[in-house]
N, C-alpha and C positions, 0 to 999 in steps of 0.2 A: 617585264620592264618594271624594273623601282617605283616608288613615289618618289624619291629623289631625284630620279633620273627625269622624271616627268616633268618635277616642277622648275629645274634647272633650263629644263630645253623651254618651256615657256618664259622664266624671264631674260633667257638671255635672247631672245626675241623681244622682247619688252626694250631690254638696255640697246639692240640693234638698231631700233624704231627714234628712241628717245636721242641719240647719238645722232643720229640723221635730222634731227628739227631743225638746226641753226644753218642748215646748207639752201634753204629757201623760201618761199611766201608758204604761209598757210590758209587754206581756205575752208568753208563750214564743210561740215562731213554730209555725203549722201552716200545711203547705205548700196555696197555693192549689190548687183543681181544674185539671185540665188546661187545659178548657176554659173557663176563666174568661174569656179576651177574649174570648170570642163571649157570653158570661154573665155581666154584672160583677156582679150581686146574689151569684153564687155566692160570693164571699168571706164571705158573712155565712149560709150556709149553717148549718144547725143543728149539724151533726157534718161533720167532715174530716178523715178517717184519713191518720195522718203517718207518716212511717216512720224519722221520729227524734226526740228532745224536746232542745232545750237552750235554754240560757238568753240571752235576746238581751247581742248589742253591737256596736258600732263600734271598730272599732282600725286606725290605720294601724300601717305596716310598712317597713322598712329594711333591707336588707342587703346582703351578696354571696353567692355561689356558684361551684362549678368544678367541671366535668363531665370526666370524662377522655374522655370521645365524644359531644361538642356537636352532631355531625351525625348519628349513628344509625349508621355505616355498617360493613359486615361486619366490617370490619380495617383495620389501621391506621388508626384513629379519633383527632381531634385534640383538643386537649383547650380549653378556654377557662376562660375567669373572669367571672360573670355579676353585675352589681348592679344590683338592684333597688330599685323604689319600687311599696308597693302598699295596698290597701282588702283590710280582710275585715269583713263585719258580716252579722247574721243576726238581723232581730228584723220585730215584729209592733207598732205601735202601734193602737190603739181609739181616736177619739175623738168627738164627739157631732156635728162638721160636716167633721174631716176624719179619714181614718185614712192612714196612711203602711204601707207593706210592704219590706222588702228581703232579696237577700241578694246577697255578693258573693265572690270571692276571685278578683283581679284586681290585675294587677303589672305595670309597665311595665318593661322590659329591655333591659338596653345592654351588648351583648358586649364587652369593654373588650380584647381580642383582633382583634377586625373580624372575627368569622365572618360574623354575618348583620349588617342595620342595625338598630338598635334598634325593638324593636317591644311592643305589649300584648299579653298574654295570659294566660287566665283569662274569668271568668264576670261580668257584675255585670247582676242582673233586680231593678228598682225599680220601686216603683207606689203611686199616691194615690187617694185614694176621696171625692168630697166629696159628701156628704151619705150619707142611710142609707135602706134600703126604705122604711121608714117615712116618709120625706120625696118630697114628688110629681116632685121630679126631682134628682139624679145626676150627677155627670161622674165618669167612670174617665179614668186618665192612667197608663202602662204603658211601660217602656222597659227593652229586654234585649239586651244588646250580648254579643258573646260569639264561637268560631271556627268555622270547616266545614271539611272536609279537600278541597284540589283532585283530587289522587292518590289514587280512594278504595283504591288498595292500596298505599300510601306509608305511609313512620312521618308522624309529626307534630313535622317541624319547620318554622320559621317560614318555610321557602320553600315549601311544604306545604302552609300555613295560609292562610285567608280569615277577614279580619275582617268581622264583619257586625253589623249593628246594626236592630234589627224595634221598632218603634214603635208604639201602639196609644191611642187618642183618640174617647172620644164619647159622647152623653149617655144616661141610660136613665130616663124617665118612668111613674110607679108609681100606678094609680087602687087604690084602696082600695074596697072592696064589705064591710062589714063588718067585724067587729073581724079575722078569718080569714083574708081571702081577697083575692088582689091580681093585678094585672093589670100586664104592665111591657114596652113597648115599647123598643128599645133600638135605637141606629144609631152604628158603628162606622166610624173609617178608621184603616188602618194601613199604615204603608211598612216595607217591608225595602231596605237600603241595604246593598250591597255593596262593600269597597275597593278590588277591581279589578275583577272581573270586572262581566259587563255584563249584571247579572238582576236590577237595583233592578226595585221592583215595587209597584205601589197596594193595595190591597185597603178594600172597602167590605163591609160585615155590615148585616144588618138582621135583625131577629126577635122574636119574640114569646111569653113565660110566663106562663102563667097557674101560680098557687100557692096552695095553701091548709094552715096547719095544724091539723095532727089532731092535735096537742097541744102543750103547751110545749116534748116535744124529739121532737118526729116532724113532717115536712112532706113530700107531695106535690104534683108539679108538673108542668105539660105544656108541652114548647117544641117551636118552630120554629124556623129561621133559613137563612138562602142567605148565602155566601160571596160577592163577584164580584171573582175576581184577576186585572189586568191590568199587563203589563209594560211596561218604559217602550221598548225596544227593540221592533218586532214581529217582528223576526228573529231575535232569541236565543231564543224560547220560546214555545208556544203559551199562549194565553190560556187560561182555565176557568173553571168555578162547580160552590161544592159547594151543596148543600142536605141537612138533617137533621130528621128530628124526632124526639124523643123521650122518654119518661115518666123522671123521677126521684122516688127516695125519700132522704130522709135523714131516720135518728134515730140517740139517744146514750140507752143507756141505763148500769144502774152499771159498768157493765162491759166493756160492748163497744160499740163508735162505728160506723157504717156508713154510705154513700154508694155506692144502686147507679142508674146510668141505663143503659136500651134502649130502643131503636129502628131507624130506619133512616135511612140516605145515600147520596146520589146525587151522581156525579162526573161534569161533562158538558166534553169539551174542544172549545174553539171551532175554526172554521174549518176543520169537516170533521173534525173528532176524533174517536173513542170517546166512550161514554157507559157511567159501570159503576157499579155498586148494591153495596149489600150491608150487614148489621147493622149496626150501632154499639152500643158498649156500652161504660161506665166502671163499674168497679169498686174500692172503697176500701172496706177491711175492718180495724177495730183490735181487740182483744180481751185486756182486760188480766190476766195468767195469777194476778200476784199484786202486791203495792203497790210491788213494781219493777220489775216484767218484764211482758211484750206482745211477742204476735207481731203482724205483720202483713200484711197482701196488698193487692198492687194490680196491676189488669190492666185492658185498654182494645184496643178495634181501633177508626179510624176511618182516617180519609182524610187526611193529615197533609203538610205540606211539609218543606222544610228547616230556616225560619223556625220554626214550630211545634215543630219537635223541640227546637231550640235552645231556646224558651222553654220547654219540659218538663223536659230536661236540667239548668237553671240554678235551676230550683225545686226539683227531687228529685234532685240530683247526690249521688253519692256520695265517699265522703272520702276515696278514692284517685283520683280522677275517672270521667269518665261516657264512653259514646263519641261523637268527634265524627259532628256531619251530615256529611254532603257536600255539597259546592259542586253542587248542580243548581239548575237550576229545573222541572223531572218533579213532579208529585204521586206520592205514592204511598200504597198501604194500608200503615198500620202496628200494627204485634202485640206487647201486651208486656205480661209477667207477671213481678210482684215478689215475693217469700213471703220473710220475715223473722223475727228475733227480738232482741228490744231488753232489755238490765237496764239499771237507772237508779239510784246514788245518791249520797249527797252528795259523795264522794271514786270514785267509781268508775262510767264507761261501758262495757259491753259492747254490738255489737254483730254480729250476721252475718245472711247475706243470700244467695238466688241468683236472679237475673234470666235473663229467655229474651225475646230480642227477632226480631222477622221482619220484614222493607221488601221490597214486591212493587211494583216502579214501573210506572208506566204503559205507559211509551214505552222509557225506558232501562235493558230487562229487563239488561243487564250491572252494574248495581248491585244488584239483587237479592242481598239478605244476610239470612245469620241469623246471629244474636247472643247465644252462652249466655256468663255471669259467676257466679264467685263472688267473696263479701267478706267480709272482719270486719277490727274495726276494736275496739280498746281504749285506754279513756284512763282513766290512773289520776294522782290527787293521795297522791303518798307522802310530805311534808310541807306545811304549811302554804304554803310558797313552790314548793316543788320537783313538778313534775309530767311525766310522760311518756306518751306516743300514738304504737303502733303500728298501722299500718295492713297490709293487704296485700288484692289483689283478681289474679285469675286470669279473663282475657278469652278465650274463643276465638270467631274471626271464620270464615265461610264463604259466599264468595259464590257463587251457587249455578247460576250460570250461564255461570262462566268458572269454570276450572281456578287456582283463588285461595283460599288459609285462611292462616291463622297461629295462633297461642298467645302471649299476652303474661302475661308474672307483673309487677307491681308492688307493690313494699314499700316501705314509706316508716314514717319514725322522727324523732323528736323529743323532748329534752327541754331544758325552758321551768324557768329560774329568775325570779320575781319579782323584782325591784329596786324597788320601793315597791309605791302602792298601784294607778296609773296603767301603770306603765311595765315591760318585762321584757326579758329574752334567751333567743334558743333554738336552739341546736345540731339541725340537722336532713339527715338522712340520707337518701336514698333510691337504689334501684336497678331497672333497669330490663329485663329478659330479653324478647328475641322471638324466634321461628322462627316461620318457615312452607314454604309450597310455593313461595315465591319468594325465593330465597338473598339477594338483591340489598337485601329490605328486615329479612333478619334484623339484628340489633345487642345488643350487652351494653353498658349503663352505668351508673358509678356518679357522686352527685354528695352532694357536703359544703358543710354552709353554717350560716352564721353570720346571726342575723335579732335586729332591737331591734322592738318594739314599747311604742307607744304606743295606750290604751286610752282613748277617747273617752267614752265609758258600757258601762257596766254590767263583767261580767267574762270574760275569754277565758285 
């Protein structure tokens, strides 16, 4: 599959999305469940603990940039001049036969130096809902385009980079037993498209929830469901299928929102494979302390790919960025726990955060990594026009089976003059520190830029 071809099917998911805004209300985004492609009811979930609130919109983006170490590298680092073209939107539509989802923060880029060739890079996960539980049948439509690192102990630049694009399609059938209680078969196909490398891949879902509420904001529910992923090469990668089942709750009460499932999953890899078991569990926890502040938590282990993480990543990305997948095609178990705290008001965001992640692969135990983060992140409006957003997050990486770590700091700055009601500018800084145990991928950079924005709806 092309880079072209890749970047084309993402925005024209982008322009699907952005064509559908004027057809009804908009409301603040809450981030889908993880496992919402294997569960497309699950967006309509009673409660869905977020781990941020803002206000939807769509805005393109323009600018330049100059990096005084466009490649990352120890010393004598060369410098370029970057301009871009890009999508950032974040919102949540409702509507009675279709609802629309997005978010995006995605930029096309053209070293006007010739370091690398022009390439995308950034996030954009969009998705459509036709019809509602309530109705006896459904289509979900899902597209999340986004990168994986080939070197997983390389920095992340665009020779580095794998663009990948994972797709998701298919219908889900809803028998109704009462005013209560519902029944919902559902069948799934999704492709993962890779721009080089050679691990495009099928995947088929199939499974089954029963549901009932136990009030207007409490529901439980029992599922099943089997994965079967097959590759288009048989020599790049072993085939597999997972299988799960397991009980969910969700309620909201005045105060506190919750979404917790357990059970169990089974990993079976074809053609003479392993076969390996073990819990499942998702948890999303919000709790709000007082009319502007909530903490919150999320954590989950299941059986995850590359594809999967990426669409995780591009839902609950964080606002200094998230870490890339890797370019495999290995299943692996994945472990990861969020504990936050959020204030919220009209002129002012705070928030901070520390994540702990673990990937135990199947086959390619030298990926094996754990992954602790902290972040915070502030965005204040000090007049009417004028507003600024500091970010900064501290990464440290350790993979746990080769003599391999690093520490990354990232800080990142901006501040945004309005020029009407639509349109603005914004002076944006950021810098970037690494070390580790391997000299060769440490790097310091700094870069300055210059960005207009146009604002399609709502406000950013």
């Amino acid at each position: 599959m092309t880079g072209s071809n890749l970047r084309s099917r993402h925005l024209a998911a982008a322009l699907l999305i952005a064509a559908g805004s004027s057809q009804g209300a908009w409301a603040q985004t809450a981030a889908p469940s993880a496992g919402q492609e294997a569960d497309p009811s699950a967006a309509e979930s009673v409660a869905t603990a977020v781990s941020r609130t803002t206000e939807s919109f769509i805005a393109l983006r323009a600018g330049t940039e100059y990096s005084d170490n466009v490649r990352r590298v120890p010393s004598n680092g060369s410098s370029d001049t970057l301009a871009r073209l890009g999508l950032a939107m974040d919102f949540e539509r409702i509507g009675e036969r279709l609802s629309l989802t997005g978010r995006a923060n995605v930029d096309y880029l053209e070293y006007l130096d010739n370091t690398y060739d022009g390439t995308a890079r950034g996030y954009l996960d969009a998705g459509a809902d036709w019809g509602t539980q309530r109705n006896l049948l459904q289509w979900t439509l899902r597209d999340t385009f986004g990168q994986s690192l080939n070197n997983s102990t390389g920095t992340d630049t665009p020779d580095n980079l794998e663009n990948v694009n994972f797709i998701t399609t298919g219908p889900t059938l809803n028998l109704h037993f009462g005013l209560v209680t519902r029944l919902s078969l559902f069948g799934l196909y999704s492709k993962t498209m890779y721009e080089n490398a050679n691990l495009d891949s099928d995947r088929t879902t199939g499974g089954i929830e029963l549901a009932r509420e136990l009030s207007k904001r409490s529901t439980v529910s029992i599922e099943a469901s089997q994965d079967n992923n097959r590759f288009d090469d048989f020599g790049s990668a072993r085939d597999f299928d997972t299988r799960r089942a397991y009980v969910r709750w969700a309620a909201e009460g005045f105060r506190t929102t919750l979404d917790v499932s357990a059970g169990y999953t089974e990993l079976e890899q074809k053609n003479g494979g392993d076969k390996s078991s073990g819990p499942l569990y998702e948890v999303s926890i919000e709790r709000r302390l007082a009319s502007s502040s909530a903490i919150f938590l999320n954590a989950r282990e299941e059986f995850s790919t590359a594809s999967d993480l990426l669409r995780v990543q591009a839902t609950t990305g964080s606002p200094t960025g998230s870490v890339d997948p890797l370019t495999t095609a290995d299943p692996f178990r994945n472990r990861t726990a969020r504990l936050g705290w959020r204030f919220d008001r009209p002129r002012m965001h705070l928030q901070f955060a520390g994540a702990w992640g673990q990937e135990r692969y199947e086959q390619t135990i030298s990926l094996d990594r754990t992954i602790k983060a902290l972040e915070a992140s502030v965005d204040r409006r000090i007049t009417s026009t004028v507003g600024i957003n500091v970010s900064a997050r501290y990464e440290r990486q350790k993979f746990d089976n080769v003599a391999a770590s690093y520490n990354q700091t990232t800080l990142l700055a901006d501040i945004t003059k309005d020029l009407g009601r639509r349109l603005g500018l914004s002076l944006t800084l950021g810098r970037y520190d690494r070390s580790g145990s391997d000299l060769f991928s440490d790097f310091t950079e700094n870069r300055i830029g210059l960005e207009l924005r146009y604002t399609l709806y709502g406000t950013r």
